[in-house]
N, C-alpha and C positions, 0 to 999 in steps of 0.2 A: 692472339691475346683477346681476353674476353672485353666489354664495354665496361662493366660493371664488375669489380672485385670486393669483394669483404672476406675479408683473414683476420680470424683470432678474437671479432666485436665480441666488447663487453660492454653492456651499459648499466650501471647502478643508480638508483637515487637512496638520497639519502631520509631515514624513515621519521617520520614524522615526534617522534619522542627519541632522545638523546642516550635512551636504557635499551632502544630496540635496535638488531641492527638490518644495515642500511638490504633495501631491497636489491637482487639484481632483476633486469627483465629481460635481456640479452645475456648470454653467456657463452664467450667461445665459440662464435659463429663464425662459420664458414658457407661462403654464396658466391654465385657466379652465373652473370647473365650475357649471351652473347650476343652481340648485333642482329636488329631483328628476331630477336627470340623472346616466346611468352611465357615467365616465369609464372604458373599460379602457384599463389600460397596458403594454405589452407595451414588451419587448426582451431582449438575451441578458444570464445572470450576469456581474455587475459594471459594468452599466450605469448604477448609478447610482437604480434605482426607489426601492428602500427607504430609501435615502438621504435623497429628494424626501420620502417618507411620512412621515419621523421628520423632519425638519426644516418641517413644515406644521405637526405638534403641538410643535415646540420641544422635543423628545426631540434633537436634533440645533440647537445654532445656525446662522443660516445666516453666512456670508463678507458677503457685501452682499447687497441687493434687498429685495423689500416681498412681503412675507406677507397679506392681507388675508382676513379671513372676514366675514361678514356687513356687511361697511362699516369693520369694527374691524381696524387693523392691529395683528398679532400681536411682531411684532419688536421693539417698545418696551416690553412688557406687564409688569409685574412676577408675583412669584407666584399673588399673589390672584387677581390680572386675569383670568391665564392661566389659574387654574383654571375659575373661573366657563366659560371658552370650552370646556375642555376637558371639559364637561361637558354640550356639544352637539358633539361630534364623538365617535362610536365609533371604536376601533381595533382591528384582529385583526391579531394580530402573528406573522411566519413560523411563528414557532419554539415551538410550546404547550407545549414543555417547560419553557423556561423564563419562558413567560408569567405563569404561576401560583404565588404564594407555597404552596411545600413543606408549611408548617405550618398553612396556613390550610384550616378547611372549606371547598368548593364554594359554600356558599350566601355565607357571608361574601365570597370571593371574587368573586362575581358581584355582590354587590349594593354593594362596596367604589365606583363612579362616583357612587352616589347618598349617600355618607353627604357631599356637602358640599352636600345640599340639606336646609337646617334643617326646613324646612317637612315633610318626610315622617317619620313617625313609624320609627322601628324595625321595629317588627311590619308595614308596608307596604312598607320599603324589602326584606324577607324576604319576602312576597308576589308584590312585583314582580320578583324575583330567580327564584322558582319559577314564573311563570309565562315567564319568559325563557327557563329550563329546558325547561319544556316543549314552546315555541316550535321548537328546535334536535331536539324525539326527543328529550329523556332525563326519562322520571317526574320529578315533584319530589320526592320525596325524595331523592332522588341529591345532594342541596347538602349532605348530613350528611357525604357523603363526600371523602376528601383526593384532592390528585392524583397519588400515589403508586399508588393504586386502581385507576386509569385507563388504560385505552387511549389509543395516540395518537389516535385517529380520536374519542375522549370526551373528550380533553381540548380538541381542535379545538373540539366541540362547544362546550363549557364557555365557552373564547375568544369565539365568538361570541355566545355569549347575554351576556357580562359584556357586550361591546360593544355589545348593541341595546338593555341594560336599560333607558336612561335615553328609549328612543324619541328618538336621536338626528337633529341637522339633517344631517347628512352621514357617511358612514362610508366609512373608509378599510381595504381588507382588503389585506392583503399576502400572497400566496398562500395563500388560506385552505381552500383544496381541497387542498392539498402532502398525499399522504403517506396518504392517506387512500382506504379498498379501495372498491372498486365502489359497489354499494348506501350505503354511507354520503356518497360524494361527492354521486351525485345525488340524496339526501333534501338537503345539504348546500345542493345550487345552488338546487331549489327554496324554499328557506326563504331561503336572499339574493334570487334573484328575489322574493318575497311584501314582503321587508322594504325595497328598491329601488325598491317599485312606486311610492314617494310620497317616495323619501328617497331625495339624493344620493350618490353612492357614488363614490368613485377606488377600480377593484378593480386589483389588480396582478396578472398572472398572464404565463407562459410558454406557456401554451398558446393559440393564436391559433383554434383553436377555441370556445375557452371564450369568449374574449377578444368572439368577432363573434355569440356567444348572448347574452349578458348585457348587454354596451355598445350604448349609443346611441352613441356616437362611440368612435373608438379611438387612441391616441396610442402612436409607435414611438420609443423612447426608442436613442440611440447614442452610447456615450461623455461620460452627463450634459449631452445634449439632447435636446430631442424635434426630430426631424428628418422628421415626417411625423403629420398626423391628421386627422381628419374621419371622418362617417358611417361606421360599421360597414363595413357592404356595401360602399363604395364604396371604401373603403383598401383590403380585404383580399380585394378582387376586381378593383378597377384601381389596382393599387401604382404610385405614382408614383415612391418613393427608391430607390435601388439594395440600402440595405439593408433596408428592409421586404418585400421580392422575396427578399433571398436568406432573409430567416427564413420565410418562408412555402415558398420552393424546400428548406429543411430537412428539412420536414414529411416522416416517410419513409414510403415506397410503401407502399401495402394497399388492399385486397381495396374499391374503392368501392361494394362493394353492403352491406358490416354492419364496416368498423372501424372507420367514428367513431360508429356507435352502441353498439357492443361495447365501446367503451373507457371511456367516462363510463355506460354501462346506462343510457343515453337515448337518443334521434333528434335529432341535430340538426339545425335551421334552415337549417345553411348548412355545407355539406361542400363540402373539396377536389375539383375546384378550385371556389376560394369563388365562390359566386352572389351578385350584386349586392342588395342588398335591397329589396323592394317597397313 
């Protein structure tokens, strides 16, 4: 059984004039992520990705279908329920600006996933927080600090250490490299790779480089569906949809001997054009 199920998601909102109708941005999805396994998800803005992400944590209701994590469907769940769940699934959210309450310290903010596990003391759940800190590049003392204080690329930081604090079953990143300069991405990717290596992950990202480093399988999201996935290697080096081919035909021309290492200050695995994976 996989960790994570979605069958049949549809999610609509409803459109802003009573004459137009209602948008969907999910439709008829089908997804499945197994323990320990790194779903990437790729497609173009407004496809629908973060949609999927905020409607797996019921940040988003969904329209119909069945949400399932560990055996436990999420769709029925009332508040309590839902927290308990949401307290095995990490989340790193686009936007670290407004991920973090304004007025709250660092450490309180990071260690805020744990305060509904009665069981951990105060002074622990403040431990576990600085060494989350730590986990991401930044000293623990840096949780005294607000996020007004902060770089985007430290508040990124901050996001994800709030997200791994609980040594979550699954973690859901939504572009969580967005924005963020050289040197800090790739200390970035290495510390999601380390935290990956035993923990499921649905990462989301536009760069299909990243996308075919980090993923065991890859899935190409088009107009809130997914319309092509499997192995890494094998999508994004024998694209079978027409639009998985033209986001990868996107990728623009450069120098094949140092710009996809020059771009993330890493080497990757698998450069344009992608090589199947071994």
């Amino acid at each position: 059984m996989s960790l994570l199920e979605v069958s049949a998601l549809t999610v609509a909102f409803e459109a802003s004039r009573r004459s137009e109708p209602e948008v969907t941005a999910i439709a008829n999805l089908d997804l499945e992520i197994g323990a320990g396994e790194v779903l990437a998800l790729v497609g173009e803005s407004g496809s629908g990705k973060t949609t999927l992400a905020r409607s797996i944590v019921r940040l988003v209701d969904p329209t119909h279908g069945s949400i399932r994590f560990d055996g436990v469907e999420l769709t029925g769940l009332g508040a309590k329920e839902l927290a308990a769940v949401r307290g095995r699934i990490g989340f790193v959210m686009q936007d670290s600006a407004t991920a973090l309450n304004p007025r709250r310290r660092l450490l309180s903010s990071v260690s805020s996933p744990l305060d509904s596990q009665r069981s951990v003391s105060r002074r622990q759940r403040e431990g576990l927080a600085r060494e989350a800190l730590q986990r991401v590049g930044l000293p623990a003392d840096f949780g005294e600090k607000q996020p007004g204080e902060l770089s985007g690329g430290q508040r990124q930081r901050v996001s994800v250490a709030r997200a791994i604090v609980t040594g979550p079953d699954l973690l859901i990143c939504d572009e969580p490299l967005a924005g963020l300069d050289l040197m800090t991405e790739s200390h970035m990717l290495r510390v999601l790779k380390e935290v990956t290596h035993d923990t499921a992950c649905l990462f989301i990202t536009h760069d299909l480089c990243l996308a075919a480093e980090i993923g065991d399988r890859v899935a190409v999201m088009e107009q809130g569906r997914i319309v092509e996935e499997g192995p890494a290697g094998e999508v994004l080096s024998r694209p079978a949809h027409p639009h998985t081919r033209a986001l990868i035909e996107a990728i623009p021309p450069a120098d094949p001997d140092s710009a996809w290492r020059d771009r993330h200050g890493i080497v990757r695995s698998v450069q344009p054009p992608f090589e199947a994976a071994t």
